[in-house]
VEXZALUM-409522 format. One record per residue: x, y, z of N, C-alpha, C in turn. Coordinates in Angstrom, 3 decimals, always signed. Layout:
{{X, Y, Z}, {X, Y, Z}, {X, Y, Z}}
...
//
This chain:
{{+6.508, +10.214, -10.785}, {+7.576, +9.330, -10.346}, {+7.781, +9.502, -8.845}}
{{+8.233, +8.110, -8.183}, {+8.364, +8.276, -6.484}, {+9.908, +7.940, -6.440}}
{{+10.341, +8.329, -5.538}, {+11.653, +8.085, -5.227}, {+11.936, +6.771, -3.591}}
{{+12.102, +6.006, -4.527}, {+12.062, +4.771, -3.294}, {+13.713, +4.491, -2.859}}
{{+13.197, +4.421, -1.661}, {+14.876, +3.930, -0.876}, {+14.430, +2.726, +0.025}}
{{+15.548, +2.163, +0.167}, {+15.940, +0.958, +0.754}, {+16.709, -0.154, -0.096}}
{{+16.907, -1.774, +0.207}, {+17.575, -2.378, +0.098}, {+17.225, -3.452, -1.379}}
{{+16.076, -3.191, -2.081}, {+15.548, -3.597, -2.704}, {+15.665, -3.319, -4.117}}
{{+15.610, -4.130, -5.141}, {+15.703, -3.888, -6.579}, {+15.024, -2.596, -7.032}}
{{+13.705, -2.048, -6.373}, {+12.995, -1.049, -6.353}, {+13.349, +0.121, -6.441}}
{{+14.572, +0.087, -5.545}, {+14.838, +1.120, -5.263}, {+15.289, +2.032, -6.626}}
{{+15.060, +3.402, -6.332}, {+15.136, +4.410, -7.210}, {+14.153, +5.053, -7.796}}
{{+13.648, +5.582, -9.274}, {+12.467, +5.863, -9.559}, {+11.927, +5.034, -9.488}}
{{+9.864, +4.704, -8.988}, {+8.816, +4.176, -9.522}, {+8.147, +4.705, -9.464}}
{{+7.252, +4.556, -10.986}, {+6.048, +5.022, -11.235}, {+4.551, +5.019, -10.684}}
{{+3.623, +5.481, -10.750}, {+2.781, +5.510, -9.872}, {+1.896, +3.675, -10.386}}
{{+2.511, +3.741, -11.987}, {+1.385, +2.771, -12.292}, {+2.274, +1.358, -11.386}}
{{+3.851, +1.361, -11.709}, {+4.438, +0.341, -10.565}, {+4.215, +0.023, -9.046}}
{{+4.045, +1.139, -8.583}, {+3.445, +1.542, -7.142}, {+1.640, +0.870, -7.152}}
{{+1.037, +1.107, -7.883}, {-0.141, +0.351, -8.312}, {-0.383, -1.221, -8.307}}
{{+0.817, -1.616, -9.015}, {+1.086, -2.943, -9.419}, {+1.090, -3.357, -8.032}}
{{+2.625, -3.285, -7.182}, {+2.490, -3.188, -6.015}, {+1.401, -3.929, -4.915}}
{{+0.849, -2.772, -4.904}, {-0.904, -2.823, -4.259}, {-1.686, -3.770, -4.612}}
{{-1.672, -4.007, -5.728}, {-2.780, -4.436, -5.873}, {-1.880, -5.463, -7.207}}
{{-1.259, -6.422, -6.667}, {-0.642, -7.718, -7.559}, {-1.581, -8.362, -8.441}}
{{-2.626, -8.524, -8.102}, {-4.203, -9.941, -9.014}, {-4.748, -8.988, -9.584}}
{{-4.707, -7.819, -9.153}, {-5.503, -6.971, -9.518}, {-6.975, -6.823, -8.552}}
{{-7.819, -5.691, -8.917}, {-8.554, -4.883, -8.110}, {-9.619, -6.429, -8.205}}
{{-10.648, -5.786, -6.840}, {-11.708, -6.776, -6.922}, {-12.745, -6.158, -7.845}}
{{-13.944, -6.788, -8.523}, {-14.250, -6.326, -8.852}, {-15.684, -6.469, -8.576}}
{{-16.325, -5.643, -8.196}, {-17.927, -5.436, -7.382}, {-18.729, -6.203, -8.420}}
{{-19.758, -6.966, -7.610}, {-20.361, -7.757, -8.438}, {-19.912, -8.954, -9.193}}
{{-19.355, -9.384, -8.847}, {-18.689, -10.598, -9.323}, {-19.380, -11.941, -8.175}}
{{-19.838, -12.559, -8.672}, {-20.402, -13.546, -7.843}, {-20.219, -15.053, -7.988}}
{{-20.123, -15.972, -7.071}, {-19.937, -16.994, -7.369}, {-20.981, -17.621, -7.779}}
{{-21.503, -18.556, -8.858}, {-22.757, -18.654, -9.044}, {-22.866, -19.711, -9.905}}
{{-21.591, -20.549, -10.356}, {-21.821, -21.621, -10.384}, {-21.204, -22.629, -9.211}}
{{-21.704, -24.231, -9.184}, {-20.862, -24.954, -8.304}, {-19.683, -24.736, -8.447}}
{{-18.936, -24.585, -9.403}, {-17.377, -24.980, -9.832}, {-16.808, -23.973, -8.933}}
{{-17.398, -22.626, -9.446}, {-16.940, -21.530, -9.260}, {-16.760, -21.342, -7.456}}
{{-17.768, -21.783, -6.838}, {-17.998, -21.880, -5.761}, {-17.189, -22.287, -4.935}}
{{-16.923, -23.658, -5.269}, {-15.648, -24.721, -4.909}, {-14.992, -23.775, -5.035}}
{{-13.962, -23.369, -5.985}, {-12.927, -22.657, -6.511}, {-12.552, -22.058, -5.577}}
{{-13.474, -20.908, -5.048}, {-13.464, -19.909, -3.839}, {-13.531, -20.600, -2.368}}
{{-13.868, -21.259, -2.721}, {-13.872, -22.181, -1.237}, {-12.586, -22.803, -1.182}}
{{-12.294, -23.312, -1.794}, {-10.868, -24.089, -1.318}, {-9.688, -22.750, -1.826}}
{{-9.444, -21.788, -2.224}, {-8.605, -20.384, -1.852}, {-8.808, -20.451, -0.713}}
{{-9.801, -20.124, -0.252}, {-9.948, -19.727, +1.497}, {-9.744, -20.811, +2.120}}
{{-9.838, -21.800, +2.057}, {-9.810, -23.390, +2.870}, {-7.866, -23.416, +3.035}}
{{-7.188, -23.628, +1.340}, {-5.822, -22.902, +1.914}, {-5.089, -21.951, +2.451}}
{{-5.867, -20.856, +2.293}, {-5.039, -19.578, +2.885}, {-4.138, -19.519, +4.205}}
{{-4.944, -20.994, +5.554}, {-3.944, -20.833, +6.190}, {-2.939, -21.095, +5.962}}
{{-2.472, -22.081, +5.141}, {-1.495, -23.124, +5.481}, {-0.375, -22.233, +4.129}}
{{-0.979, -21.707, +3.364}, {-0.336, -20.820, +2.595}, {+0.466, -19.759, +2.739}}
{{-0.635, -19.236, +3.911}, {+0.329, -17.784, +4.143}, {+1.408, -18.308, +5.212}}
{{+1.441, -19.587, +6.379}, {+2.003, -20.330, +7.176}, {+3.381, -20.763, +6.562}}
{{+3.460, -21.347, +5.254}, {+4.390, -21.154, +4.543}, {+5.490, -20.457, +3.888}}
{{+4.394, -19.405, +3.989}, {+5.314, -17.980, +2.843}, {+5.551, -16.394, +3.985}}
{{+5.455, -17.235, +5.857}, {+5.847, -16.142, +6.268}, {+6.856, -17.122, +7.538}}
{{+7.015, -18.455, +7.218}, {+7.626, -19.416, +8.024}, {+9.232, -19.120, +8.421}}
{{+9.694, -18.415, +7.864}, {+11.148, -18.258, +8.130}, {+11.777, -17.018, +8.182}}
{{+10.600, -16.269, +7.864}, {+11.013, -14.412, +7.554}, {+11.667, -14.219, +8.883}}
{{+11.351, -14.687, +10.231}, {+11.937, -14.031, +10.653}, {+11.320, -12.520, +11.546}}
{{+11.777, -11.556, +12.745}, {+11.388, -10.661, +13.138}, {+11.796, -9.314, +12.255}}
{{+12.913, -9.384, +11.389}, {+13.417, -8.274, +11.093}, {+12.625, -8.204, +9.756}}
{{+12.753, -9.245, +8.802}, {+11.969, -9.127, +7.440}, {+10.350, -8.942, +7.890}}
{{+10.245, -9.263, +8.651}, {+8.354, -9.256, +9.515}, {+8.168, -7.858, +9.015}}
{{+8.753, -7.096, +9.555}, {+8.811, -5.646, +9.727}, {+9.267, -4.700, +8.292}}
{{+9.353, -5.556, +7.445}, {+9.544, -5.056, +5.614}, {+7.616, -4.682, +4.852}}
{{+7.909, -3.928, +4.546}, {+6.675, -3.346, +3.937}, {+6.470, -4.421, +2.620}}
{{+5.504, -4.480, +2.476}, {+5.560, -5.277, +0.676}, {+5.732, -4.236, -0.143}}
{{+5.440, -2.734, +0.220}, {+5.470, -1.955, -0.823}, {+6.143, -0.744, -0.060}}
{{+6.105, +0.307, -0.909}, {+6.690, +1.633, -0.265}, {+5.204, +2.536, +0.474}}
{{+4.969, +2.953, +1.674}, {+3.705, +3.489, +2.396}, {+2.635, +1.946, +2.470}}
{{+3.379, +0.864, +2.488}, {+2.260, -0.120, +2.328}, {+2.627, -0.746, +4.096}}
{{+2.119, -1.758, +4.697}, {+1.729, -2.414, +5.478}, {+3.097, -3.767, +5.686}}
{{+3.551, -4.122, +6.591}, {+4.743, -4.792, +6.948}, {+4.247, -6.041, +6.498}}
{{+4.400, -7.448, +6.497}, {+4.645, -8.392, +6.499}, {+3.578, -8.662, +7.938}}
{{+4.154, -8.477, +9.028}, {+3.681, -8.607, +10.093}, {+2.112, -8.009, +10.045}}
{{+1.977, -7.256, +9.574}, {+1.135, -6.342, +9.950}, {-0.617, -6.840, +8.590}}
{{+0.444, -7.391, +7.611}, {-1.025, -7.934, +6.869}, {-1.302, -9.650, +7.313}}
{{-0.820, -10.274, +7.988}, {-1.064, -11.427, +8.460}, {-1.930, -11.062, +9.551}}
{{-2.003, -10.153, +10.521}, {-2.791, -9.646, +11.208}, {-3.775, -9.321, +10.898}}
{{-3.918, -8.342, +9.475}, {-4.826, -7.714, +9.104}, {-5.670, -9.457, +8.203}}
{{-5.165, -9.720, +7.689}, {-6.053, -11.289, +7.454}, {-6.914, -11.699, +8.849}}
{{-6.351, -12.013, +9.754}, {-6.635, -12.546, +11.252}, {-7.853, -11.453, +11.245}}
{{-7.995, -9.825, +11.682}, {-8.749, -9.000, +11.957}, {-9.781, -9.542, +10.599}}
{{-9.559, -8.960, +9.443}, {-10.806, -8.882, +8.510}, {-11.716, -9.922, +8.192}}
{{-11.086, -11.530, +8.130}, {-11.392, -12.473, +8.143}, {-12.155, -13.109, +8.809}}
{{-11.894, -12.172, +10.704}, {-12.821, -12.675, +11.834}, {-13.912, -11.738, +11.817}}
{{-13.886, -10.863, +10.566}, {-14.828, -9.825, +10.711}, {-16.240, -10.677, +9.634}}
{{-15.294, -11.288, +8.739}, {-16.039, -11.666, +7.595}, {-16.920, -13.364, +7.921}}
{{-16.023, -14.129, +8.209}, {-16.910, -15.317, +9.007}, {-18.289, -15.036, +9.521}}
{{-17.996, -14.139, +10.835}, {-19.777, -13.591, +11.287}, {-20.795, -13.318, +10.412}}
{{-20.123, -12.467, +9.491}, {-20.866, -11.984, +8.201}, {-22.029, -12.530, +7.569}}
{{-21.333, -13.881, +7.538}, {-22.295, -15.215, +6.663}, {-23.131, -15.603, +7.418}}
{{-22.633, -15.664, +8.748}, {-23.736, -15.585, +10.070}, {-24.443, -14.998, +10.282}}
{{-24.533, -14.096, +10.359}, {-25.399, -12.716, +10.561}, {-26.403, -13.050, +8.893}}
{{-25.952, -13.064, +7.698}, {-26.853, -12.795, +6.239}, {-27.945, -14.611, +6.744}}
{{-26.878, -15.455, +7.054}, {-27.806, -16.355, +7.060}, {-28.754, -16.747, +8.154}}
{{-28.542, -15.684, +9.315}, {-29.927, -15.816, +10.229}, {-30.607, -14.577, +10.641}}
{{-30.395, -13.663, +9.712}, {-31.113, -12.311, +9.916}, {-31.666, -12.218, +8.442}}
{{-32.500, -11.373, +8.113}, {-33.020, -10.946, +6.986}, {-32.018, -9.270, +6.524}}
{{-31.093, -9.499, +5.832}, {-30.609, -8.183, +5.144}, {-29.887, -7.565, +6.376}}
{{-28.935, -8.459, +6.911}, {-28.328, -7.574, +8.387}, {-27.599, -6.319, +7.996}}
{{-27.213, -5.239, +8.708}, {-26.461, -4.145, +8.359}, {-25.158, -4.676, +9.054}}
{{-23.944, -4.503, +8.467}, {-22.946, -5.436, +9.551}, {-22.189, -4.413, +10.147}}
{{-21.120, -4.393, +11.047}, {-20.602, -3.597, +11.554}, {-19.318, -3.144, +10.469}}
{{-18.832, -2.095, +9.789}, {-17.868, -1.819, +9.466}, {-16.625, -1.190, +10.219}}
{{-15.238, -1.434, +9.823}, {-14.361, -0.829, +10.763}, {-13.561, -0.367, +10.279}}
{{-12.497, +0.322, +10.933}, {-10.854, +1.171, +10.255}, {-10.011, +0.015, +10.421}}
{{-9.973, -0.517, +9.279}, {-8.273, -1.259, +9.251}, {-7.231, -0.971, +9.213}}
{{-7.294, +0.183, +8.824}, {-6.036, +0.660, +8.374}, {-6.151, +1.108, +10.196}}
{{-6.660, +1.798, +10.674}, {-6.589, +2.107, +12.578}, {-6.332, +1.063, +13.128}}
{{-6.876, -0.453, +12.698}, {-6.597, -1.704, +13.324}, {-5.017, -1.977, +12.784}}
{{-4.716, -2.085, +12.029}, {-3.390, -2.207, +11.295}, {-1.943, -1.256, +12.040}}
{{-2.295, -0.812, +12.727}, {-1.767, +0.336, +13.401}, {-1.816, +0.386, +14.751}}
{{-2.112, -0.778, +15.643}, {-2.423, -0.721, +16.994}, {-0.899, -1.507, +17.366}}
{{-0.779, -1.595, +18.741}, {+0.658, -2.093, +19.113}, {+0.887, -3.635, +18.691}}
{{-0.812, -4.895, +18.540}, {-0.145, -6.014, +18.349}, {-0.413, -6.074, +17.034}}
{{-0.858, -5.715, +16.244}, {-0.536, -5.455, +14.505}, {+0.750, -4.972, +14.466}}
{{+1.097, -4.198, +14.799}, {+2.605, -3.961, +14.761}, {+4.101, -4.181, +15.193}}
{{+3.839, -5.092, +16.241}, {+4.888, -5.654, +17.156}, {+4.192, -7.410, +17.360}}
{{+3.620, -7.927, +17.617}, {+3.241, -9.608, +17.868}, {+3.805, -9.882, +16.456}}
{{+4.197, -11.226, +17.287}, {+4.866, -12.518, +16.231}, {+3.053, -12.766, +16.098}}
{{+3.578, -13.275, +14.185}, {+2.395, -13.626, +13.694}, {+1.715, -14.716, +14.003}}
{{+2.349, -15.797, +14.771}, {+1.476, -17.101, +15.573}, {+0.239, -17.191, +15.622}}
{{-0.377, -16.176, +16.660}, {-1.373, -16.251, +17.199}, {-2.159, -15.745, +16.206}}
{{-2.331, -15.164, +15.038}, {-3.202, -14.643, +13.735}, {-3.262, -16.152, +12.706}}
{{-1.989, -16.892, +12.961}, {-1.997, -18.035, +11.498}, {-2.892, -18.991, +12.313}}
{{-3.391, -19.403, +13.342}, {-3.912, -20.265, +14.729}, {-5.295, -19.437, +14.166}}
{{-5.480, -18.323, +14.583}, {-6.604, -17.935, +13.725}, {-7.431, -18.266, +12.710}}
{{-6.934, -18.088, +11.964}, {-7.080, -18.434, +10.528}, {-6.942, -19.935, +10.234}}
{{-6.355, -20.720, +10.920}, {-6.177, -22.227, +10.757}, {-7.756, -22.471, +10.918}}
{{-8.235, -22.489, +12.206}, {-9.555, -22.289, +12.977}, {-11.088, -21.916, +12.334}}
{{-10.724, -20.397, +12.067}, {-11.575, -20.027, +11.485}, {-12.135, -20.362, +10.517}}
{{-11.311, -20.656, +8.995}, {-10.806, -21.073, +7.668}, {-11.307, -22.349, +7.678}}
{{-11.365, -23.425, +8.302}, {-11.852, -25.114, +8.155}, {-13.251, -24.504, +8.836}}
{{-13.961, -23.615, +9.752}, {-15.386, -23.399, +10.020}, {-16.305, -23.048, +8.688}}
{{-15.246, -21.953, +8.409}, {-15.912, -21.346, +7.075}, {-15.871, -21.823, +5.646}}
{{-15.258, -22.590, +5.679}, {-15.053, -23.498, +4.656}, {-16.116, -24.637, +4.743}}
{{-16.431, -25.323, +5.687}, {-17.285, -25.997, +6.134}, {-18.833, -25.481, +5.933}}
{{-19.121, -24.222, +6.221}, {-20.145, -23.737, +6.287}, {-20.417, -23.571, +4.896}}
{{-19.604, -22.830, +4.361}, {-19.955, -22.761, +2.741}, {-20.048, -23.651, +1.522}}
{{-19.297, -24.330, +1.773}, {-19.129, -25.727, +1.364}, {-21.198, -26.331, +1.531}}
{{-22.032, -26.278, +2.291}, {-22.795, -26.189, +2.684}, {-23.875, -25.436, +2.307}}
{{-23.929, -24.467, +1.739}, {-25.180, -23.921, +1.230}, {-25.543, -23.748, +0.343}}
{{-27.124, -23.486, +0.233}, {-27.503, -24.186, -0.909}, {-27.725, -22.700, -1.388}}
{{-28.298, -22.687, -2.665}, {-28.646, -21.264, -3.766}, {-29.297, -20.614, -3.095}}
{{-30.233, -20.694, -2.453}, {-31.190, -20.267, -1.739}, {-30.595, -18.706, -0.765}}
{{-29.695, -19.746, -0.146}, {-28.947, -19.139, +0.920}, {-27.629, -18.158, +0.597}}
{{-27.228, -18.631, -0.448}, {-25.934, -18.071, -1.322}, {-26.824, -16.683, -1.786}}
{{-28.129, -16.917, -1.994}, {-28.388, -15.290, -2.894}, {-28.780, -14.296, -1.024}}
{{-28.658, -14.645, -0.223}, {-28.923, -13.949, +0.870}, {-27.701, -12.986, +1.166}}
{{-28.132, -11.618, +1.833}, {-27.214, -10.868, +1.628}, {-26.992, -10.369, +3.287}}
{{-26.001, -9.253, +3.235}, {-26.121, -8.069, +4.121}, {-25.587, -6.540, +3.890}}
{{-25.672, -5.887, +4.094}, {-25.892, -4.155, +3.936}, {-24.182, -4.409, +4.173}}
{{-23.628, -3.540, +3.859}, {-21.973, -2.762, +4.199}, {-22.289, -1.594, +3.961}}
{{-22.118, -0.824, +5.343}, {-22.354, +0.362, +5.332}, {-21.051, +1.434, +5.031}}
{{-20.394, +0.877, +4.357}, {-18.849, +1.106, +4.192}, {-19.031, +1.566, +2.742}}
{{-19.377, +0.394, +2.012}, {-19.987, +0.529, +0.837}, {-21.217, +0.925, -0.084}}
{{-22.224, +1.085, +1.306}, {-23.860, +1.655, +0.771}, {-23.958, +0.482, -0.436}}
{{-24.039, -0.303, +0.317}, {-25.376, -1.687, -0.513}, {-24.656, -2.683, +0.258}}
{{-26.101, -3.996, -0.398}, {-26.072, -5.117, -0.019}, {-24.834, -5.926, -0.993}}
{{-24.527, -7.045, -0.402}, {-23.508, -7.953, -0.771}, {-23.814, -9.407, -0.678}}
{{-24.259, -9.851, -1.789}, {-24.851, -11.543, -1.323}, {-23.977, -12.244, -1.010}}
{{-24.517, -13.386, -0.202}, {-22.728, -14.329, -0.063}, {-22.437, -14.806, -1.139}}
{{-22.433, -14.986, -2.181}, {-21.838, -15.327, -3.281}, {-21.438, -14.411, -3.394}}
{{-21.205, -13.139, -3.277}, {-20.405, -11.984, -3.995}, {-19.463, -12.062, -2.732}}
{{-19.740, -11.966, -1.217}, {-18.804, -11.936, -0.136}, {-17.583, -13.635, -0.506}}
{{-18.112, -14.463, -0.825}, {-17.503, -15.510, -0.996}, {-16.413, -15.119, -2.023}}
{{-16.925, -14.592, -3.285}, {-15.677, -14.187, -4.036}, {-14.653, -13.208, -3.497}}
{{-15.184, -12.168, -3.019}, {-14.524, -11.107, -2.432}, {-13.575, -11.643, -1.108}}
{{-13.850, -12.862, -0.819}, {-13.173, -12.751, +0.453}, {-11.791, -14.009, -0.294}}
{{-12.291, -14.771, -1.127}, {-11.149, -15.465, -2.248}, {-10.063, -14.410, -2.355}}
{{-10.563, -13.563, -3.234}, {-9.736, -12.165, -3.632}, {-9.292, -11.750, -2.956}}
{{-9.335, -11.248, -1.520}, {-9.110, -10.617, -0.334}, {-7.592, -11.511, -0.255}}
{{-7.938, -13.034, +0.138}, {-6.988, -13.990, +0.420}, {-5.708, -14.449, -0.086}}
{{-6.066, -14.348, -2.041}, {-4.888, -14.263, -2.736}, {-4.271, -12.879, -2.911}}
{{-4.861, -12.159, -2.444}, {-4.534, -10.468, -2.954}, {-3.147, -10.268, -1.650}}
{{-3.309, -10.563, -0.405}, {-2.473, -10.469, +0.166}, {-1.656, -11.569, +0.383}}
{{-1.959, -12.732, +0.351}, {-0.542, -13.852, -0.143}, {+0.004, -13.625, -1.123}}
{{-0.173, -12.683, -2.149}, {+0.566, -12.213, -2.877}, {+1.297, -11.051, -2.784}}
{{+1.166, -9.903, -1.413}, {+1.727, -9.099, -1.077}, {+2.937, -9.990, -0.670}}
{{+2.814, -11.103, -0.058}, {+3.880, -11.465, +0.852}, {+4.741, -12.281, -0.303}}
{{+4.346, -13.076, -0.920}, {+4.842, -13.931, -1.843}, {+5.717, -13.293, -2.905}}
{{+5.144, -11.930, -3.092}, {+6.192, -11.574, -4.191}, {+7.148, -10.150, -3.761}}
{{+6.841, -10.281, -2.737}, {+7.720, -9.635, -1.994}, {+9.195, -10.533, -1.233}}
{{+8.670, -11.324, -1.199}, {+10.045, -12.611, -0.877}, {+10.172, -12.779, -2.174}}
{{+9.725, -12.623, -3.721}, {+10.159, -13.022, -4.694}, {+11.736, -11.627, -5.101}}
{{+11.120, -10.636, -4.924}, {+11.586, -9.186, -5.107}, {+12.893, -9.245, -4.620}}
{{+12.605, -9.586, -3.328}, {+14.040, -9.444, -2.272}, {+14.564, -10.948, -2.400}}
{{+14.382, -11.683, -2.905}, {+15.111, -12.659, -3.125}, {+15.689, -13.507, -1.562}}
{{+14.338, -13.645, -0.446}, {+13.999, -14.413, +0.343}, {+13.372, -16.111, +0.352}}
//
């Protein structure tokens, strides 16, 4: 049991498996999961095609002070995972770039949680990250929207993870990625009754 404080229904005992819940709202991703039919494909493509205008919505009025509310207890502000979308997202775009004009690229991996933690992850109004993602999000959507099987089974190394990742598996994973944290934010304005 954790002992949570602050202003929130939460507050008091929670369990580790609640604290879990928390984290991880859709639940975990799960390796190997690939997109691999058309439908399925689409599906994941238009998650990511909305994500801007989604998370643009569900962080439109918070405000500087709620910005700065964790979704969870030891978890990441409001502010700070709209950023972290902006960072991982511009990490992941190249990605498809790199698998689809290199043979088996190794990609660069990084500390998010170190990125998550720098002064404009932690202090910038989220603007300049949702402009991001507006941008980015209609490229990559575009691009994927676009390829054929061929290209979908092409991969690259994550050296984070020790193996390859085809874009059909990065395509799902980055779906997941997208609702996993619009749902940090979403039901965290559900919680606090924002």
């Amino acid at each position: 049991m954790y002992r949570i404080t602050g202003g929130s229904e939460l507050c008091g005992m929670m369990t580790e498996e609640a604290l879990l819940q928390l984290k991880y709202p859709i639940g975990r991703f799960v390796r190997g999961t690939e997109a691999t039919t058309p439908q399925r494909r689409e599906a994941c493509i238009a998650v990511i095609e909305a994500l801007p205008a989604l998370l643009r919505a569900a962080v439109e009025d918070l405000g500087d002070a709620r910005s700065d509310t964790p979704y969870r207890p030891g978890g990441w502000t409001v502010r700070q995972v709209v950023h972290h979308l902006a960072d991982s997202h511009g990490q992941g775009e190249p990605r498809f770039r790199l698998a689809l004009t290199e043979d088996g690229p190794t990609i660069k991996a990084y500390k998010e949680a170190a990125w998550a933690e720098l002064v404009d992850a932690r202090t910038m109004p989220v603007e300049a990250s949702l402009m991001i993602l507006q941008g980015l999000h209609a490229r990559w959507a575009m691009l994927m929207r676009n390829l054929t099987p061929e290209e979908l089974s092409r991969s690259f190394v994550h050296p984070g993870q020790g193996r390859s990742l085809t874009l059909a598996e990065a395509m799902e994973m980055y779906a997941w990625h997208s609702r996993h944290h619009l749902a940090h934010i979403t039901r965290l304005r559900e919680r606090e009754g924002w």
